[in-house]
FISEDREN-898099 format. One line per 5 residues: number of its first residue (from 1); their letters; for each residue x, y, z of C-alpha. Coordinates in steps of 0.05 Angstrom, whole numbers. Layout:
REM residues N
NUM> A> X:Y:Z | ... $
//
This chain:
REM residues 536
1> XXXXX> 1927:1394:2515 | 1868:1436:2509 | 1837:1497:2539 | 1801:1468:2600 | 1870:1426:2612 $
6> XXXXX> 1909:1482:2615 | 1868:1531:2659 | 1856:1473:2706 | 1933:1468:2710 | 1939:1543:2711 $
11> XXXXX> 1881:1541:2768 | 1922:1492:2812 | 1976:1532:2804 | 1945:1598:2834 | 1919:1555:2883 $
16> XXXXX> 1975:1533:2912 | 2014:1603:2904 | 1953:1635:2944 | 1948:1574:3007 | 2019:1593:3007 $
21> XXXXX> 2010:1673:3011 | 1943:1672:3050 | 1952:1611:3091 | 2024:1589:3109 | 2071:1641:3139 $
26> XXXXX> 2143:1651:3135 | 2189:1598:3158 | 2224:1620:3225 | 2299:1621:3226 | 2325:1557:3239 $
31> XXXXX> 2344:1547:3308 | 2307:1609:3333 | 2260:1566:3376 | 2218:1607:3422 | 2237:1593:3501 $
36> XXXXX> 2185:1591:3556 | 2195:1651:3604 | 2150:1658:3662 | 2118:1701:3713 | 2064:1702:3755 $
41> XXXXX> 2006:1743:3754 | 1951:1710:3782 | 1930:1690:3852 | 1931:1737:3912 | 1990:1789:3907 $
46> XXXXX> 2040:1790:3971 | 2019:1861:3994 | 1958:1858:3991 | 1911:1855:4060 | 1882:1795:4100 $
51> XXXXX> 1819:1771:4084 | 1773:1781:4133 | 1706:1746:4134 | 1646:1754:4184 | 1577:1734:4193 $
56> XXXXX> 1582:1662:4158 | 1618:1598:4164 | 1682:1619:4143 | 1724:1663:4194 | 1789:1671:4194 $
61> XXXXX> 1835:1728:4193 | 1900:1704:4156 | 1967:1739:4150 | 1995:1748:4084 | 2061:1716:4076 $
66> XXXXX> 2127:1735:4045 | 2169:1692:3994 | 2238:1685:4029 | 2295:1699:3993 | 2335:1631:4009 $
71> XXXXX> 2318:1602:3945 | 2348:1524:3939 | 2347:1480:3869 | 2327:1420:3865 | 2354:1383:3799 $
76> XXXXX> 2314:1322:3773 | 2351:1286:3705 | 2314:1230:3678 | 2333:1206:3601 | 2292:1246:3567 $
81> XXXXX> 2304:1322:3596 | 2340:1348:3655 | 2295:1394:3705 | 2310:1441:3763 | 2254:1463:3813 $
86> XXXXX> 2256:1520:3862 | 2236:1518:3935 | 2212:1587:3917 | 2136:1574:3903 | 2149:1498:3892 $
91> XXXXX> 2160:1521:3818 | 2191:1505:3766 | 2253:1542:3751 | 2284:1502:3687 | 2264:1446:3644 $
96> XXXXX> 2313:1426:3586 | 2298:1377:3524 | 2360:1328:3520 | 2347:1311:3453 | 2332:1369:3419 $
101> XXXXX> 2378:1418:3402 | 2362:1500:3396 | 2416:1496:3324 | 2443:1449:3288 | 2513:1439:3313 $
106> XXXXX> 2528:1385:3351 | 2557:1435:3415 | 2482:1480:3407 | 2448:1482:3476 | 2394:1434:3482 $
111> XXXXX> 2321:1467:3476 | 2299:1499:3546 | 2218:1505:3566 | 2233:1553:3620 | 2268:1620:3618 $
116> XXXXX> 2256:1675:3678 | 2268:1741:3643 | 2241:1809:3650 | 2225:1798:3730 | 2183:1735:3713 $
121> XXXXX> 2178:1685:3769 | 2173:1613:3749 | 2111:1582:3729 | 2068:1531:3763 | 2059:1577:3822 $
126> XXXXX> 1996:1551:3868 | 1955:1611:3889 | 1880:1616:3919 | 1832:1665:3888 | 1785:1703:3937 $
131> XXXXX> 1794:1651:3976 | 1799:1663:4068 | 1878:1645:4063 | 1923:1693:4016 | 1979:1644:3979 $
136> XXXXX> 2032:1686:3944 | 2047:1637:3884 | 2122:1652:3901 | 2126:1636:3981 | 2182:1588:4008 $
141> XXXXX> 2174:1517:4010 | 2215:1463:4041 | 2240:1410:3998 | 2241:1331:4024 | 2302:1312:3961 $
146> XXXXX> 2369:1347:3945 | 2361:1306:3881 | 2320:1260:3833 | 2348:1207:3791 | 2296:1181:3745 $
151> XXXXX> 2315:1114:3705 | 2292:1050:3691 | 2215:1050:3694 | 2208:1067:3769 | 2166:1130:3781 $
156> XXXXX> 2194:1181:3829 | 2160:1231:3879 | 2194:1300:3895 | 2161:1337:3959 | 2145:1408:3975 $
161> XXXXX> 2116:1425:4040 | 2095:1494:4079 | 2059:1498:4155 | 2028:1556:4176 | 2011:1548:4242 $
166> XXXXX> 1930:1546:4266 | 1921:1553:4193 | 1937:1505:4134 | 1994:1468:4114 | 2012:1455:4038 $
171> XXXXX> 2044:1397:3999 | 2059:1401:3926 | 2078:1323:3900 | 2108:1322:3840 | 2110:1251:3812 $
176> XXXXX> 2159:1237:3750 | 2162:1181:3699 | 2226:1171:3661 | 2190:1156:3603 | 2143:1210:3600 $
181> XXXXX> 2161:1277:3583 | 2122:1319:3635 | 2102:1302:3712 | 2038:1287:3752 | 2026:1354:3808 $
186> XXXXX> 1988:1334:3861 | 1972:1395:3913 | 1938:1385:3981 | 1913:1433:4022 | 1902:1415:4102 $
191> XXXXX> 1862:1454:4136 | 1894:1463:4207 | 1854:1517:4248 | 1792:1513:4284 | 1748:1548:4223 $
196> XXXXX> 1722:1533:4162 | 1750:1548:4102 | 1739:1579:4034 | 1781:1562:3976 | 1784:1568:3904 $
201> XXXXX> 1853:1538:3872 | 1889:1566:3820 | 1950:1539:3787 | 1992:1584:3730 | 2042:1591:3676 $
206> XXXXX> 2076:1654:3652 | 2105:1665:3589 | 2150:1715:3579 | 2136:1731:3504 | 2192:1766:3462 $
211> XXXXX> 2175:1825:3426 | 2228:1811:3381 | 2201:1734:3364 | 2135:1739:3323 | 2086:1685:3308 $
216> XXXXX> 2111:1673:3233 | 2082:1636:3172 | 2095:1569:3182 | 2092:1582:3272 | 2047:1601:3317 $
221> XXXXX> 2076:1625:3377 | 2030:1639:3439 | 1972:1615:3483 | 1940:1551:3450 | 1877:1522:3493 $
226> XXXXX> 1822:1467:3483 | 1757:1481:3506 | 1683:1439:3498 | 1722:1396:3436 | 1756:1442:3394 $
231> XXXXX> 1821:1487:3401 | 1826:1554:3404 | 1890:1599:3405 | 1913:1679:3408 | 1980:1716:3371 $
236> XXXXX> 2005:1745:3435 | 2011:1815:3397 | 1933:1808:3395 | 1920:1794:3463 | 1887:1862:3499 $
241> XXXXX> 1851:1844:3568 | 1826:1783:3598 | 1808:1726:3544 | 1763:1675:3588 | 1736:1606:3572 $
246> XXXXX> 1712:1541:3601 | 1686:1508:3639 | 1707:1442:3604 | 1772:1469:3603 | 1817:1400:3570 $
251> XXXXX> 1875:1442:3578 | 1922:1501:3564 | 1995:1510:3541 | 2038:1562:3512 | 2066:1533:3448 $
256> XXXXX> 2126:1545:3392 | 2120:1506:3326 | 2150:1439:3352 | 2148:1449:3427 | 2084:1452:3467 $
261> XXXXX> 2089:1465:3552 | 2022:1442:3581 | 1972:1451:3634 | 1914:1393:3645 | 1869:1396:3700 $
266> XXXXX> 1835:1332:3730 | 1767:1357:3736 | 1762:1399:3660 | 1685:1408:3670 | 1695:1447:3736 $
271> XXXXX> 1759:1485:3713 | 1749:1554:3674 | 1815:1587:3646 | 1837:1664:3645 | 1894:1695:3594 $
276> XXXXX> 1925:1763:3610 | 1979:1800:3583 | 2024:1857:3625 | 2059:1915:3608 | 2129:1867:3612 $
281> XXXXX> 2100:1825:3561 | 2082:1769:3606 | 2025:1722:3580 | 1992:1685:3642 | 1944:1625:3635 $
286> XXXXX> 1904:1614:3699 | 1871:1545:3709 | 1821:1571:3762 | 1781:1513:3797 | 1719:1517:3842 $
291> XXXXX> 1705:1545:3904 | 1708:1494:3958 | 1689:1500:4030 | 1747:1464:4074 | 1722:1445:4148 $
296> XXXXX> 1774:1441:4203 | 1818:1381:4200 | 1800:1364:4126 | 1845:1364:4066 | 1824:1379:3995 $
301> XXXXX> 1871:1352:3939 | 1874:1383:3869 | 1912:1343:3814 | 1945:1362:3747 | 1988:1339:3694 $
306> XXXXX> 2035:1374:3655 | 2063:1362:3593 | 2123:1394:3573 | 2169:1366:3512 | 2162:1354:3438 $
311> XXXXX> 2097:1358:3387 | 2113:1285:3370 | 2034:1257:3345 | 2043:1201:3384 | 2069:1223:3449 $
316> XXXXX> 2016:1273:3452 | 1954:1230:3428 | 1982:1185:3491 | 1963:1238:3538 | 1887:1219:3520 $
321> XXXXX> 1875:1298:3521 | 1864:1321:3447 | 1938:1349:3460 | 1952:1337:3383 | 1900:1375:3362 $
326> XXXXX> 1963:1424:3376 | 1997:1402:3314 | 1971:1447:3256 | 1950:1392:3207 | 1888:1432:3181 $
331> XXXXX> 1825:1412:3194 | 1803:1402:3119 | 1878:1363:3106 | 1878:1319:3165 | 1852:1261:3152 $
336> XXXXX> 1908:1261:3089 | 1971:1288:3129 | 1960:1243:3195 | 1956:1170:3138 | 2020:1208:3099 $
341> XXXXX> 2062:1219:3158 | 2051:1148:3189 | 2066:1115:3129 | 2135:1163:3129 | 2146:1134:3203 $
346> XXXXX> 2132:1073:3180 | 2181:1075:3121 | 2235:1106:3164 | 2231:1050:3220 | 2270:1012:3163 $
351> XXXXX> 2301:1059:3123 | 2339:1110:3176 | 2340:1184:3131 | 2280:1210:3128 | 2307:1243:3063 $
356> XXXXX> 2313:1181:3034 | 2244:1151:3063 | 2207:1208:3031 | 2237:1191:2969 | 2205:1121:2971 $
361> XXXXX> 2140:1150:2998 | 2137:1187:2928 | 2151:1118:2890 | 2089:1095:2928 | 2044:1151:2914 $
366> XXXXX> 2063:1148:2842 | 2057:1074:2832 | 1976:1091:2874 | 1962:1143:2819 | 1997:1117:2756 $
371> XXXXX> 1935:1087:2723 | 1907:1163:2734 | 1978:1188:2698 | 1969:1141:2645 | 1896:1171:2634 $
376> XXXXX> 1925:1227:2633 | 1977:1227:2587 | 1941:1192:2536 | 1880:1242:2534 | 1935:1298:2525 $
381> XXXXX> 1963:1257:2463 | 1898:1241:2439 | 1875:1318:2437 | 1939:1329:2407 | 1918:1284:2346 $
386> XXXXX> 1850:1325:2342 | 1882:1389:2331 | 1879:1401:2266 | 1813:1380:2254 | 1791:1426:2322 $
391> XXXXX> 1825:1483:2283 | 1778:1459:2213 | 1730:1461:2257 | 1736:1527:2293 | 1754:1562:2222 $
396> XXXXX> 1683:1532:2194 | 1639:1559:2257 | 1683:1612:2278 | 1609:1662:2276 | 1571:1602:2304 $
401> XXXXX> 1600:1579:2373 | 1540:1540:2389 | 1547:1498:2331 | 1619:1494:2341 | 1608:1459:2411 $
406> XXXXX> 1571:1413:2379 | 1620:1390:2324 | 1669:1397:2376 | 1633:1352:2421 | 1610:1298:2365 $
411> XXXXX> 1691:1297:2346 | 1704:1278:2414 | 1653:1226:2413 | 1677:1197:2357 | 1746:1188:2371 $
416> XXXXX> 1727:1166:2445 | 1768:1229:2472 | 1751:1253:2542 | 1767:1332:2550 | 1770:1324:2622 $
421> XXXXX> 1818:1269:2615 | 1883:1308:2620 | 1857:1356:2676 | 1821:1308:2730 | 1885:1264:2741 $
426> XXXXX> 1923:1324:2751 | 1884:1360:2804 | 1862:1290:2842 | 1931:1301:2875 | 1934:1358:2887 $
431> XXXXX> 1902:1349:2961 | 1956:1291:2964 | 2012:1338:2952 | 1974:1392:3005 | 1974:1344:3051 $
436> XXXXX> 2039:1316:3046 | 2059:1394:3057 | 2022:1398:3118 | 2054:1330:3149 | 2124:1353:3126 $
441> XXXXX> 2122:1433:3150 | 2094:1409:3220 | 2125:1344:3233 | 2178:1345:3291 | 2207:1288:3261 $
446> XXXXX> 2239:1326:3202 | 2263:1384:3248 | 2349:1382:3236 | 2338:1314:3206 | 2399:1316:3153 $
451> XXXXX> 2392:1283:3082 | 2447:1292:3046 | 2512:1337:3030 | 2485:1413:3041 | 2411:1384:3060 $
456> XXXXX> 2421:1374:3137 | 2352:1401:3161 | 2294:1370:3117 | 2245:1417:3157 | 2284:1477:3131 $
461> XXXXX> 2287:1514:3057 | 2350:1484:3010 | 2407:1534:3037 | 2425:1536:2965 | 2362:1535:2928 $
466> XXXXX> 2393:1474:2898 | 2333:1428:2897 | 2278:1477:2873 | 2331:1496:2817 | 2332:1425:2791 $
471> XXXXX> 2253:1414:2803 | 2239:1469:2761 | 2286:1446:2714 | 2250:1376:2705 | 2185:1417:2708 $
476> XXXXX> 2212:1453:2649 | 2230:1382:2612 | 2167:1359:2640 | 2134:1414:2591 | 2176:1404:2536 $
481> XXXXX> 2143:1337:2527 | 2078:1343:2535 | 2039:1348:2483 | 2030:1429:2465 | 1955:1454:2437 $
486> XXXXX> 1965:1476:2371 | 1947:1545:2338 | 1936:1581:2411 | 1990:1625:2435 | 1968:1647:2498 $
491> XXXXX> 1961:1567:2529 | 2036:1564:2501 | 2055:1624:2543 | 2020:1602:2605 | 2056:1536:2603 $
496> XXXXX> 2121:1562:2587 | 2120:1611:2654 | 2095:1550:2700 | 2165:1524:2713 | 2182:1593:2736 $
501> XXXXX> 2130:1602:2780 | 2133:1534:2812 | 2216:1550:2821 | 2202:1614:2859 | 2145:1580:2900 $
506> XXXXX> 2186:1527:2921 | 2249:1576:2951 | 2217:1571:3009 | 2184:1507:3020 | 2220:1464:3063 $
511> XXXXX> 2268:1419:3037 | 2239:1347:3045 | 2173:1387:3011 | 2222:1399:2952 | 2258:1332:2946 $
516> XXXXX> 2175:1301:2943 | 2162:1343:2883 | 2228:1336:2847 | 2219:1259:2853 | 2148:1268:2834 $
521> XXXXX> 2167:1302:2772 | 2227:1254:2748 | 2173:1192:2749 | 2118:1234:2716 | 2177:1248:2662 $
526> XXXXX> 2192:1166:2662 | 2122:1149:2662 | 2100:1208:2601 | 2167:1183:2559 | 2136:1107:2560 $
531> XXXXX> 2062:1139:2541 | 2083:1173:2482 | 2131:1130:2463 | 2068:1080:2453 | 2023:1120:2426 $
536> X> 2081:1146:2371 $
//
């Protein structure tokens, strides 16, 4: 192997150590999934006074009304999650993931969206914003359903309605879809008095934000938002003021590394979107629509969907949104991980362990690049042969280094030997294995997906550093039998420490990451014992 080969190696090495250190943050915990916790503050606050307008169109002098304190549930269970909604606001009070669990014993509590802590009401509260009627987000609705049943393929409606008399009255439909997760919000607004009104609609979710959870290496956990075609997010620790954006608001949602609870407006080009955090920690996304003028006995209807489940790439590309641009692919790895992690699907639709269906995705990538391993090896045994006539060489020019690359050059020439041969096969996968990282660390579908023994979450690090042991191991074999440069000391050294380094990177990768490379490395050892074998 000569010089080039092995600082290329070296290079790719480094590389990968700093996307690691600079790029990729620390894997959370397993099981320590970030809950959604809400409050509400935007809208018009309950003590605040009437809104009195004079001179124009709109007249009106509104009371302000109270939230009661008779506060009913409504439960809706459908297949996929089990949801409770409060008659206080027409809110939504809790929303649990039935198939997704918060550790990985079989008796863990399924994953909840919703958690009211720290004095948070629950999210989705409807408000107006300097609008003639004052809304509290939190007043008391009456319910039409005890229940909701969802099953089959039926949709179902659930109800909320509120009259105040000579002024408006409210209804907030919620459609579900037992085979969606999320629901369809509907609100309409009827205006009921003898003026005309003014009204700008605003619908929120709080998040109460732990100061205890951070946004880690591998997780980002806080407001995510997609604005005029791109994405745009905020660590909650770095979120001082009012962030503001839109119009062309897509949507917004507050998001953990495999769950995402989302916002989307029907009308994105008219919607603009406000972020604040308070004192209690409480991050609140306002979806803020336009001002519309309401004449008496006229309704206006505002619509939004929520999504509120998994980061599945499928289920969310369904929502015809842009809601996976959630998923932290990269935007320079995409267009590998997205090919990588359907083929995984794909493989796993027959094969049912993803452990062992990222095994055979390795046997496929190899087979893809062994004509570029065979290059490989065989330019790395060829330089091997040159060796002692490099080192005649460099002993005869050693005060002339511009003849020497000549020599060098017409030796290589001769014997047909590429210098580049060894290092270009090498680093062609290297954005292969980068993006297979990137489809592994962030696909759902690995989260407590078991493999074998001690491996029962592929989306977690080896518990007992079993696997990266062993890779580095066969790295170490790996090295033993490739051909070494001869005469140069400091290209042995390098080599000999790249097992170590690679064992100490991989402690932390996730598991199925690990099981890639170890399988990687016990083919390249197959496929380099059959090269030299031939060319001995």
């Amino acid at each position: 192997m000569d010089k080039k080969t092995v600082l290329a190696i070296f290079l790719a090495t480094l590389l990968v150590a700093g996307y690691q250190y600079f790029f990729v943050k620390e894997v959370p915990p397993p099981g320590e999934e970030q809950t959604v916790s809400q409050t509400d503050t935007g809208g018009t606050d309950a003590t605040q006074e009437p809104i009195i307008r004079e001179g124009g169109e709109v007249l009106v002098d509104t009371e302000t009304v109270t939230a009661s304190s008779d506060e009913q549930a409504v439960v809706v269970d459908g297949p996929l999650y089990t949801a409770a909604f409060s008659t206080r606001g027409a809110s939504l009070k809790s929303f649990r993931l039935k198939d997704y669990r918060q550790e990985l014993e079989k008796d863990s509590e399924s994953i909840e969206l919703v958690a009211s802590e720290n004095g948070a009401l629950y999210p989705l509260g409807f408000s107006f914003d300097n609008s003639s009627v004052t809304l509290p987000p939190d007043v008391t609705f009456q319910a039409e359903r005890d229940s909701v049943e969802l099953s089959g393929t039926e949709a179902q409606i659930l109800t909320f309605s509120r009259v105040f008399p000579d002024k408006i009255a409210i209804e907030k439909t919620f459609t579900f879809h037992p085979d969606k997760y999320g629901f369809d919000l509907d609100v309409t607004v009827r205006n009921i008095s003898p003026h005309a009104y003014k009204q700008k609609a605003v619908l929120t979710w709080n998040q109460y934000a732990n100061p205890d959870v951070k946004s880690s290496r591998y997780d980002h956990i806080g407001p995510i938002w997609y604005v005029g075609g791109g994405t745009e997010k905020e660590n909650v620790d770095d979120i001082e003021g009012q962030l503001t954006a839109g119009p062309d608001v897509s949507w917004v949602a507050f998001e953990s590394k495999y769950f995402l609870s989302a916002m989307i407006p029907e009308q994105p080009s008219l919607t603009r979107l406000e972020i604040t955090k308070d004192k209690r920690d409480i991050v609140s996304s306002h979806l803020i629509g336009p001002s519309n003028i309401v004449l008496p006995d006229q309704s206006t209807l505002f619509r939004y969907r929520m999504y509120l489940g998994p980061k599945d790439y499928e289920l969310l590309k369904a929502e015809n949104v842009e809601l996976e641009e959630s998923i932290n692919f990269g935007s320079w790895m995409k267009w590998l991980a997205l090919p990588l992690l359907t083929a995984l699907k794909f493989i796993h639709a027959y094969v049912p362990n993803y452990g062992m269906a990222i095994i055979i995705l390795t046997v496929i990538i190899k087979i893809l690049f062994w004509p570029l391993g065979n290059m490989s090896y065989r330019s790395m045994k060829n330089m091997q042969k040159l060796q002692p006539q490099m080192q005649k060489l460099r002993e005869k020019y050693k005060n002339d280094k511009a003849r020497l690359n000549q020599e060098v050059m017409a030796l290589y020439k001769v014997h047909k030997v590429n210098p580049m041969g060894g290092c270009f096969p090498i680093l062609i996968q290297l954005p292969v294995f980068i993006g297979l990282y990137r489809a592994l660390i962030y696909s759902i579908e690995l989260r407590h997906s078991p493999f074998i023994f001690w491996i029962q979450d592929l989306s977690a690090k080896d518990p007992y550093y079993i696997t990266p042991i062993v890779m580095g191991a066969t790295m170490f074999l790996q090295q033993r039998m490739t051909p070494t440069p001869g005469g140069n000391e400091m290209q042995a050294k390098m080599m000999m420490w790249m097992p170590v380094i690679f064992t100490f990177l991989f402690l932390s990768f996730p598991s199925g990451l690990v099981i890639y490379w170890l399988f990687n490395n016990i083919l390249s050892i197959g496929q380099q014992y059959f090269i030299n074998k031939r060319a001995d």
